[in-house]
Every structure is written in structure tokens, then in C-alpha cells.
TIKE-996729 format. One record per atom (N, C-alpha, C): residue in one letter; atom name; x, y, z. Coordinates in nm, 3 decimals, padded with zeros to 5 digits, always signed. Example, Ala and Ser with C-alpha at 12.3 -4.5 7.8 and 13.67 -1.06 7.14 Angstrom:
2
NODE,a,N,+01.319,-00.569,+00.780
NODE,a,CA,+01.230,-00.450,+00.780
NODE,a,C,+01.320,-00.330,+00.780
NODE,s,N,+01.285,-00.225,+00.708
NODE,s,CA,+01.367,-00.106,+00.714
NODE,s,C,+01.290,+00.003,+00.787
END
This chain:
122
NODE,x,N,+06.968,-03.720,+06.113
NODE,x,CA,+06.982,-03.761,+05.976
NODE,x,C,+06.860,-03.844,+05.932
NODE,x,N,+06.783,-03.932,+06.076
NODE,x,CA,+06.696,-04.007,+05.986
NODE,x,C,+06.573,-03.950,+05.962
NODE,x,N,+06.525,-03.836,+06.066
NODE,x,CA,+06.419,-03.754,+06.033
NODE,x,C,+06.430,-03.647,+05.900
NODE,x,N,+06.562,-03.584,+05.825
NODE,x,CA,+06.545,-03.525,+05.752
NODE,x,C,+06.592,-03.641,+05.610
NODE,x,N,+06.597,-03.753,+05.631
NODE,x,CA,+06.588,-03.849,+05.529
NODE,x,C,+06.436,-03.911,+05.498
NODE,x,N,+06.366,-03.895,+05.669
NODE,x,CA,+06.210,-03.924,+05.647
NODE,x,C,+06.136,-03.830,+05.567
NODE,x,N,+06.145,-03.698,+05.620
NODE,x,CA,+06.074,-03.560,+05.550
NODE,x,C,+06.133,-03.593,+05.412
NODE,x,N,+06.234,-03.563,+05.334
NODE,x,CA,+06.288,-03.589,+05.222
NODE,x,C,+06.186,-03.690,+05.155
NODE,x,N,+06.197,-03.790,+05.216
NODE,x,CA,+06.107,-03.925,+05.097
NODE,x,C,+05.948,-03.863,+05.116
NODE,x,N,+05.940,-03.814,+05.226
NODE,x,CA,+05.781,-03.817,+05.230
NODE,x,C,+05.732,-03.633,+05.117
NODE,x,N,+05.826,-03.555,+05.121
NODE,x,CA,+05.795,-03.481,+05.037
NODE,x,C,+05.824,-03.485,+04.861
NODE,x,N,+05.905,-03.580,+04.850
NODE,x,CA,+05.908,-03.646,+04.710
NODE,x,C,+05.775,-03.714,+04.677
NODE,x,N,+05.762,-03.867,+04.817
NODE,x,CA,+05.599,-03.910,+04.731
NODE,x,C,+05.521,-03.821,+04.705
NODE,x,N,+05.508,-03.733,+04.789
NODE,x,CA,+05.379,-03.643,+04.799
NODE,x,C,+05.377,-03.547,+04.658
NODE,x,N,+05.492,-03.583,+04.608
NODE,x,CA,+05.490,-03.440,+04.462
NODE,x,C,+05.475,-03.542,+04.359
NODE,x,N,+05.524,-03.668,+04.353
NODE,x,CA,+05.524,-03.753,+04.241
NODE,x,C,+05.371,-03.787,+04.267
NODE,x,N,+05.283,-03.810,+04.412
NODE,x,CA,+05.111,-03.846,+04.416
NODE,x,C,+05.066,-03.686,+04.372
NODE,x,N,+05.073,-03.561,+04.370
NODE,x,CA,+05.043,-03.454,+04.316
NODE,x,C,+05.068,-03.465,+04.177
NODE,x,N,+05.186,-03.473,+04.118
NODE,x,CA,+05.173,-03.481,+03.999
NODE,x,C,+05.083,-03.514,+03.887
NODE,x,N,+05.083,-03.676,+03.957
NODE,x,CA,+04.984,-03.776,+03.884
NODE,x,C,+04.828,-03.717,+03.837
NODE,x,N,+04.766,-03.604,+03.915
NODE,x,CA,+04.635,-03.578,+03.818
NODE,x,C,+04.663,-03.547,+03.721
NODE,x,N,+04.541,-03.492,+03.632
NODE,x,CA,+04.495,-03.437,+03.543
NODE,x,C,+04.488,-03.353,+03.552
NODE,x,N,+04.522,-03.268,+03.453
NODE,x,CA,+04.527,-03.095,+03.450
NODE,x,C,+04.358,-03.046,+03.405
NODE,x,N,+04.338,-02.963,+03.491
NODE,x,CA,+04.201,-02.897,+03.478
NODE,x,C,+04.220,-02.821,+03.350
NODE,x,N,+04.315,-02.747,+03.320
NODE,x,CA,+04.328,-02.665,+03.221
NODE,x,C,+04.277,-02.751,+03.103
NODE,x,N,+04.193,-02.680,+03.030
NODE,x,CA,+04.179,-02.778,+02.860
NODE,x,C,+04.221,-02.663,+02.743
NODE,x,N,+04.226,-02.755,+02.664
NODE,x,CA,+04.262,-02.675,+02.550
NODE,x,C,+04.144,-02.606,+02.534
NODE,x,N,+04.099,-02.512,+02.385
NODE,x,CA,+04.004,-02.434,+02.342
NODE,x,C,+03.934,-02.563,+02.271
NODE,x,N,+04.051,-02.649,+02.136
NODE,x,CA,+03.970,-02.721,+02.126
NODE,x,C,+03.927,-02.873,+02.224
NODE,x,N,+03.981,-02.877,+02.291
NODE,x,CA,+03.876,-02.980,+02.354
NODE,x,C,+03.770,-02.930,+02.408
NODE,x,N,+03.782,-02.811,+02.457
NODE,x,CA,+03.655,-02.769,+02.548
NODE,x,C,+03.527,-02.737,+02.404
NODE,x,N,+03.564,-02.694,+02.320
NODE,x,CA,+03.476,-02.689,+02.201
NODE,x,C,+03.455,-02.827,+02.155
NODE,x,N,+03.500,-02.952,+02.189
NODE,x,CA,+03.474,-03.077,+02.106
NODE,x,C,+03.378,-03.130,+02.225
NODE,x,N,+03.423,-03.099,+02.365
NODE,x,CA,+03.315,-03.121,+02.427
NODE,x,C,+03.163,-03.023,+02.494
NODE,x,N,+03.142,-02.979,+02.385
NODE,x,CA,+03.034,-02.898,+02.382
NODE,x,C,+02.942,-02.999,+02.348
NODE,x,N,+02.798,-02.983,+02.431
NODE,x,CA,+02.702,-03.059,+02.329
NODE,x,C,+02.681,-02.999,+02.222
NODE,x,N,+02.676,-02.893,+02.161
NODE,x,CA,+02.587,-02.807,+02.049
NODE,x,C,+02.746,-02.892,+01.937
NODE,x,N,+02.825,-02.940,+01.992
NODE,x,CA,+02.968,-02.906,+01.857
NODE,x,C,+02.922,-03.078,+01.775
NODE,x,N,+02.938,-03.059,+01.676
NODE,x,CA,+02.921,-03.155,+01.552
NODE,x,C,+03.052,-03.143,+01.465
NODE,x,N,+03.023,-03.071,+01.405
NODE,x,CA,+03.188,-03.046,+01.281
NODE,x,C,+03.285,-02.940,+01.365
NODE,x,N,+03.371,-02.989,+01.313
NODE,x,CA,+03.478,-02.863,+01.337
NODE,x,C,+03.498,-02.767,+01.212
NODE,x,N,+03.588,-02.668,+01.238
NODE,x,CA,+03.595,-02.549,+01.122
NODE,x,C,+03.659,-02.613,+00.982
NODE,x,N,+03.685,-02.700,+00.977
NODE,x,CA,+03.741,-02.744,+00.873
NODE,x,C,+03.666,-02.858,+00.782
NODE,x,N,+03.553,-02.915,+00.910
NODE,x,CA,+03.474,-03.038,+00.835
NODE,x,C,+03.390,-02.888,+00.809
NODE,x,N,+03.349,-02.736,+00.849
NODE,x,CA,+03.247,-02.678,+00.851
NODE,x,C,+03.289,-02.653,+00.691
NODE,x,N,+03.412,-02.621,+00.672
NODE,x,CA,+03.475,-02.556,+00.508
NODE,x,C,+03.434,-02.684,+00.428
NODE,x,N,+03.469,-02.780,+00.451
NODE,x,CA,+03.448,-02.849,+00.364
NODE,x,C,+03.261,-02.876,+00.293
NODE,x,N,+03.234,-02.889,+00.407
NODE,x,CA,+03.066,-02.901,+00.408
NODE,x,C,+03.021,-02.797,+00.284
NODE,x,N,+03.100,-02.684,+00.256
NODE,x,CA,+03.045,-02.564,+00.240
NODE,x,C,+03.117,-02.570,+00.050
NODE,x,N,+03.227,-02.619,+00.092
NODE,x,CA,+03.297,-02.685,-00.050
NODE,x,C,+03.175,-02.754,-00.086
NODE,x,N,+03.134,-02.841,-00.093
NODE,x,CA,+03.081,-02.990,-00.157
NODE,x,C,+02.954,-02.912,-00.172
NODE,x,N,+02.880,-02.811,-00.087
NODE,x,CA,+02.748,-02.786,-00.115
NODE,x,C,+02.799,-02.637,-00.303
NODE,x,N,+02.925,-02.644,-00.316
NODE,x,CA,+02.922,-02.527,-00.418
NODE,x,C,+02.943,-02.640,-00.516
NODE,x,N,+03.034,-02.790,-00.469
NODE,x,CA,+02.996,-02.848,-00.569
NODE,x,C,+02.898,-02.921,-00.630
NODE,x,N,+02.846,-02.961,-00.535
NODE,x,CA,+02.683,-03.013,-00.619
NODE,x,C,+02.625,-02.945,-00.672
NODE,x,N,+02.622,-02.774,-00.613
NODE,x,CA,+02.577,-02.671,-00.763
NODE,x,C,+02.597,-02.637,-00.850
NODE,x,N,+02.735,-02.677,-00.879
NODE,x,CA,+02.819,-02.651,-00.980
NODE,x,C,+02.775,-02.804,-01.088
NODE,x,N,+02.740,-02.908,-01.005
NODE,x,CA,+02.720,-03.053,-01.086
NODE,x,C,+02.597,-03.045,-01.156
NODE,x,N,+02.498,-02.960,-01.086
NODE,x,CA,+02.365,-02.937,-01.102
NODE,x,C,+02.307,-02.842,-01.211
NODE,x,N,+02.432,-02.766,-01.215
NODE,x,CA,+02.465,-02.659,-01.304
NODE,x,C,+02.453,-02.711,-01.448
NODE,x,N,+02.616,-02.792,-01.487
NODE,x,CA,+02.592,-02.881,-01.611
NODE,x,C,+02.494,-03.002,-01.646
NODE,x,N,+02.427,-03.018,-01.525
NODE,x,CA,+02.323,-03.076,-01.544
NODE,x,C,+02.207,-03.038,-01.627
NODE,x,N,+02.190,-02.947,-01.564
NODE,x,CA,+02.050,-02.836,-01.661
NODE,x,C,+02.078,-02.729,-01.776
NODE,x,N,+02.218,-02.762,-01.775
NODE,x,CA,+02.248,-02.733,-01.965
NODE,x,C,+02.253,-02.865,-01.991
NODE,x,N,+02.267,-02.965,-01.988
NODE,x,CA,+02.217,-03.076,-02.037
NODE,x,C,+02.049,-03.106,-02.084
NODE,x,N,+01.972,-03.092,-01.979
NODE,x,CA,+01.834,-03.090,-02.014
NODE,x,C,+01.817,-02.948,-02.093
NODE,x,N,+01.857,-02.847,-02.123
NODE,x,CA,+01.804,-02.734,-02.213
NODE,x,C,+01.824,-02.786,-02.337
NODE,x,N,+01.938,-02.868,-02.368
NODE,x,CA,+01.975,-02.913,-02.500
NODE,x,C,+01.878,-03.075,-02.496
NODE,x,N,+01.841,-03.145,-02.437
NODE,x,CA,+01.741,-03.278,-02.433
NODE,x,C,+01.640,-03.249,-02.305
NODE,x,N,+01.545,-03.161,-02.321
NODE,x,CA,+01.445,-03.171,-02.206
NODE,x,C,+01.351,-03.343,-02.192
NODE,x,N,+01.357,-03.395,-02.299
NODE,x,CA,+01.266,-03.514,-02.296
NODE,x,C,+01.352,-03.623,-02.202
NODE,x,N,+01.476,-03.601,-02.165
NODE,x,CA,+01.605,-03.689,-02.130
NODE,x,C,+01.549,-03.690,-01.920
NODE,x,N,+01.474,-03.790,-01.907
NODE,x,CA,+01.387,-03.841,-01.733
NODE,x,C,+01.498,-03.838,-01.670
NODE,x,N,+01.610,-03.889,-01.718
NODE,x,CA,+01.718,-03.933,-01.606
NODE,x,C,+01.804,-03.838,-01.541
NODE,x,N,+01.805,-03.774,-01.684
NODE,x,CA,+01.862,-03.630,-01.630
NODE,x,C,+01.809,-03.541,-01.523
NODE,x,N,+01.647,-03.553,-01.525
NODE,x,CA,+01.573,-03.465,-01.465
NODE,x,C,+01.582,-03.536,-01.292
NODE,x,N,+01.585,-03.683,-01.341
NODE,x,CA,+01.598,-03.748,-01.223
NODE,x,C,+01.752,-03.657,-01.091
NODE,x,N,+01.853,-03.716,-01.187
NODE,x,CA,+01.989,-03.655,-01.165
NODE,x,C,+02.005,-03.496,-01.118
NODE,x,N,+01.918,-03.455,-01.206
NODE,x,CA,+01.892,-03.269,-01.097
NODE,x,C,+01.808,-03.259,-00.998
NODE,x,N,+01.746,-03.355,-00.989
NODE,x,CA,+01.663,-03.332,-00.859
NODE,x,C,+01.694,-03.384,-00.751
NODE,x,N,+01.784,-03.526,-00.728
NODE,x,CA,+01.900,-03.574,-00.675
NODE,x,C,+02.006,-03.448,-00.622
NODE,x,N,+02.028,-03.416,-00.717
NODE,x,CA,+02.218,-03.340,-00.646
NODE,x,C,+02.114,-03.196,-00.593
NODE,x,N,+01.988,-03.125,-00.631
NODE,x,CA,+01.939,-02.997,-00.573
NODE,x,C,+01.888,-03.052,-00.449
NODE,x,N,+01.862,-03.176,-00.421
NODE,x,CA,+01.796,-03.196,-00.299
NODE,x,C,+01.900,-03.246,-00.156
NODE,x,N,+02.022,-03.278,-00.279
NODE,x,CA,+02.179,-03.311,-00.181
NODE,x,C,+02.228,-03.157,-00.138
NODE,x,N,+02.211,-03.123,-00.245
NODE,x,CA,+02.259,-02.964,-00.220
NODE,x,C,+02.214,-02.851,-00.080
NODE,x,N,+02.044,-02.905,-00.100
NODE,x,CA,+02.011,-02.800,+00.039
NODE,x,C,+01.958,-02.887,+00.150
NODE,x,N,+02.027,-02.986,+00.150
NODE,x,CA,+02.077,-03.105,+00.300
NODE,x,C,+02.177,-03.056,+00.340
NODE,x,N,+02.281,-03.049,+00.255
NODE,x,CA,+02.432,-03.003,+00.311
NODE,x,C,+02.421,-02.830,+00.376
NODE,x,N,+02.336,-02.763,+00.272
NODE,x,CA,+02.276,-02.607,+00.305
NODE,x,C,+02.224,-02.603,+00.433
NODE,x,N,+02.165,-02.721,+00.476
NODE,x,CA,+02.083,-02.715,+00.582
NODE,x,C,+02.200,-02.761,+00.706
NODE,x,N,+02.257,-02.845,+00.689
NODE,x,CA,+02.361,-02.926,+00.799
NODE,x,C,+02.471,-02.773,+00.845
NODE,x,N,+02.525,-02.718,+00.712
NODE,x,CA,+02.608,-02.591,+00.704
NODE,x,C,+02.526,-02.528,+00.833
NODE,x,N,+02.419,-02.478,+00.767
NODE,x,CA,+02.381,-02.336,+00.840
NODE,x,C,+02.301,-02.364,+01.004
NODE,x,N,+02.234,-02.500,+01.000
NODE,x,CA,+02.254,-02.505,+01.168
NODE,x,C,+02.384,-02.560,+01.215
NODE,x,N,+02.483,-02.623,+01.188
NODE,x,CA,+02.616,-02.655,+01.246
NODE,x,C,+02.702,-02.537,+01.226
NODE,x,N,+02.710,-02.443,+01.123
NODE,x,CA,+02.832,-02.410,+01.110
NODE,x,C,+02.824,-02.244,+01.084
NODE,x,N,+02.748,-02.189,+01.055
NODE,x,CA,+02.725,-02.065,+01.039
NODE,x,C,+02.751,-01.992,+01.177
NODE,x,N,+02.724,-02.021,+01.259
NODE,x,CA,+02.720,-01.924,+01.398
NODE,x,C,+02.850,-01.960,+01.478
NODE,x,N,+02.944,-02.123,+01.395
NODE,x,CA,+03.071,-02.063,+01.492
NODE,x,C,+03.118,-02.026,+01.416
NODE,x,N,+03.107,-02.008,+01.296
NODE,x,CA,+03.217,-01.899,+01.187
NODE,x,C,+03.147,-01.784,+01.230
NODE,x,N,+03.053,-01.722,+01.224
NODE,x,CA,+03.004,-01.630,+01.222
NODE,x,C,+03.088,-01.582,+01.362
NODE,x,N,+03.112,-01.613,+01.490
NODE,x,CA,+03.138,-01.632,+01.656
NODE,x,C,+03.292,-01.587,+01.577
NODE,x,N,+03.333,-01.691,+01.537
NODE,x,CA,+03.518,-01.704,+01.524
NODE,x,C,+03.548,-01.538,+01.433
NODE,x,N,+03.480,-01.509,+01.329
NODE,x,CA,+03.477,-01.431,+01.269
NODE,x,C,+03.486,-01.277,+01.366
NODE,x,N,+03.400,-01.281,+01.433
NODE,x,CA,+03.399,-01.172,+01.565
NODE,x,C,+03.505,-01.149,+01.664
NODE,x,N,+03.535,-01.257,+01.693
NODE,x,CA,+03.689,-01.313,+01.762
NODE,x,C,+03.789,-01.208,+01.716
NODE,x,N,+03.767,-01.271,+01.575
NODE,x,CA,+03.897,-01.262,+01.500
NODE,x,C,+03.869,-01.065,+01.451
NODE,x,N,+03.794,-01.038,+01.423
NODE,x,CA,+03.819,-00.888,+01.442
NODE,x,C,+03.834,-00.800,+01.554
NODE,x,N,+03.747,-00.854,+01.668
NODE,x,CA,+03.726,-00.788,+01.814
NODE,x,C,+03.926,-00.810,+01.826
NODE,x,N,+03.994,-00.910,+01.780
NODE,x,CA,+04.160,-00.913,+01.781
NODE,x,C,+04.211,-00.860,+01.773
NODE,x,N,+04.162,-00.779,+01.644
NODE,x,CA,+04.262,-00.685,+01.505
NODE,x,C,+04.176,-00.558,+01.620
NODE,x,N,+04.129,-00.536,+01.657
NODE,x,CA,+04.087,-00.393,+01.709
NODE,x,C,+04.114,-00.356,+01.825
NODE,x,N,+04.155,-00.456,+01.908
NODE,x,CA,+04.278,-00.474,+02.031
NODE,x,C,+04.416,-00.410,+02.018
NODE,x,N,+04.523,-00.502,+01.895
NODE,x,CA,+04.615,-00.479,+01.835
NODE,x,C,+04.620,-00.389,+01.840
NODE,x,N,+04.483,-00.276,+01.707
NODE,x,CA,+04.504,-00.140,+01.633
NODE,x,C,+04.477,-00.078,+01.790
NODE,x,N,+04.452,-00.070,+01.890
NODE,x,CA,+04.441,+00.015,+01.987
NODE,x,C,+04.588,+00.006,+02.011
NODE,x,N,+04.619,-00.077,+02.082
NODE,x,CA,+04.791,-00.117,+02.170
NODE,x,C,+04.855,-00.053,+02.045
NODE,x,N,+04.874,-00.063,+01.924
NODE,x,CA,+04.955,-00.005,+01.849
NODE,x,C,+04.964,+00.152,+01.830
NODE,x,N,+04.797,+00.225,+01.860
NODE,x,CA,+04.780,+00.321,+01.852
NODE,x,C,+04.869,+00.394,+01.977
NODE,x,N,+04.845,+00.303,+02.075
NODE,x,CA,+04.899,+00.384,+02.238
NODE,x,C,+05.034,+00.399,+02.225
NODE,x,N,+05.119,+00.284,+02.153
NODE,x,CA,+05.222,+00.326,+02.166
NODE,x,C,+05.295,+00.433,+02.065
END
């Protein structure tokens, strides 16, 4: 009784000291957050991509503003401001974010053409 009461405790510690690591497995996104190349994620990438249509859009009524007052500096000031915000964000977009949408985008059809096979077989 006292040897299979010894084995007993000693194969319990041994699963509760196994337990205790860390799982090697990672998610997709952690292993993508710990990428060096990763900066934004797909959603700071959308947004990035939002704000760069809106400063063109700001930039836009801007310069129907100067068609109707070209003599108006501040204005000119103010468009050259939001066009020069505009292709910073253009620039941050397309080296951060273009090639994992572009990547995810591939994913995501190389998917649908998996599916349409398995669907075809059956």
C-alpha cells in the first residue's frame, strides 16, 4: 500500500511540474506581433489607409477654396500641410501594410480554391 501510495504522489507531482510550462504553440497573431518586420496590425493598416483618403478628401475642399481666393497664403499654407500628411501616411501604408494585405489577400483566395476543389470532389 505504501509503495503504490508513493508512485501515486510521485506521478501527480510530476504532471502538476509538467503542466506548469508554457505552451510552445502560439497563436498566428502573436507569432505575427512578434515578427521584427510587424508595426501595425490589419486594422491599424485600414485605418492608416482611412485617414490617408481623408486628408485627400480635406485637401480636396481645400483647393476649391483657393480656386475661389488664390491670393488667400494660409490656405495655400493648409494644402501643403494635409498633401504632405497625406503621402507620410501613403508612405507608412505602403512599406507597413501593403504586402501583408497583399500576403492575407492570397491566403484568403489560395482558401476559396481549396474549398472550390473539396466541393468539386464531392
Amino acid at each position: 500500500m505504501k509503495n503504490f501510495l508513493l508512485t501515486t504522489c510521485l506521478f501527480v507531482s510530476l504532471a502538476v511540474i509538467s503542466d506548469d510550462h508554457e505552451s510552445s504553440e502560439k497563436s498566428l497573431a502573436d507569432r505575427f506581433a512578434n515578427n521584427p518586420n510587424y508595426l501595425l496590425s490589419f486594422k491599424e493598416c485600414k485605418e492608416t489607409k482611412e485617414g490617408v483618403a481623408g486628408l485627400l478628401a480635406l485637401s480636396e475642399a481645400v483647393w476649391k477654396e483657393i480656386e475661389a481666393n488664390p491670393d488667400n497664403e494660409e490656405k495655400w499654407m493648409e494644402v501643403a500641410v494635409l498633401a504632405d500628411m497625406a503621402a507620410n501616411y501613403s508612405e507608412i501604408y505602403d512599406v507597413w501594410c501593403k504586402d501583408m494585405i497583399a500576403q492575407r489577400m492570397k491566403m484568403r483566395m489560395m482558401a476559396e480554391k481549396k474549398k472550390l476543389k473539396t466541393d468539386k470532389k464531392d
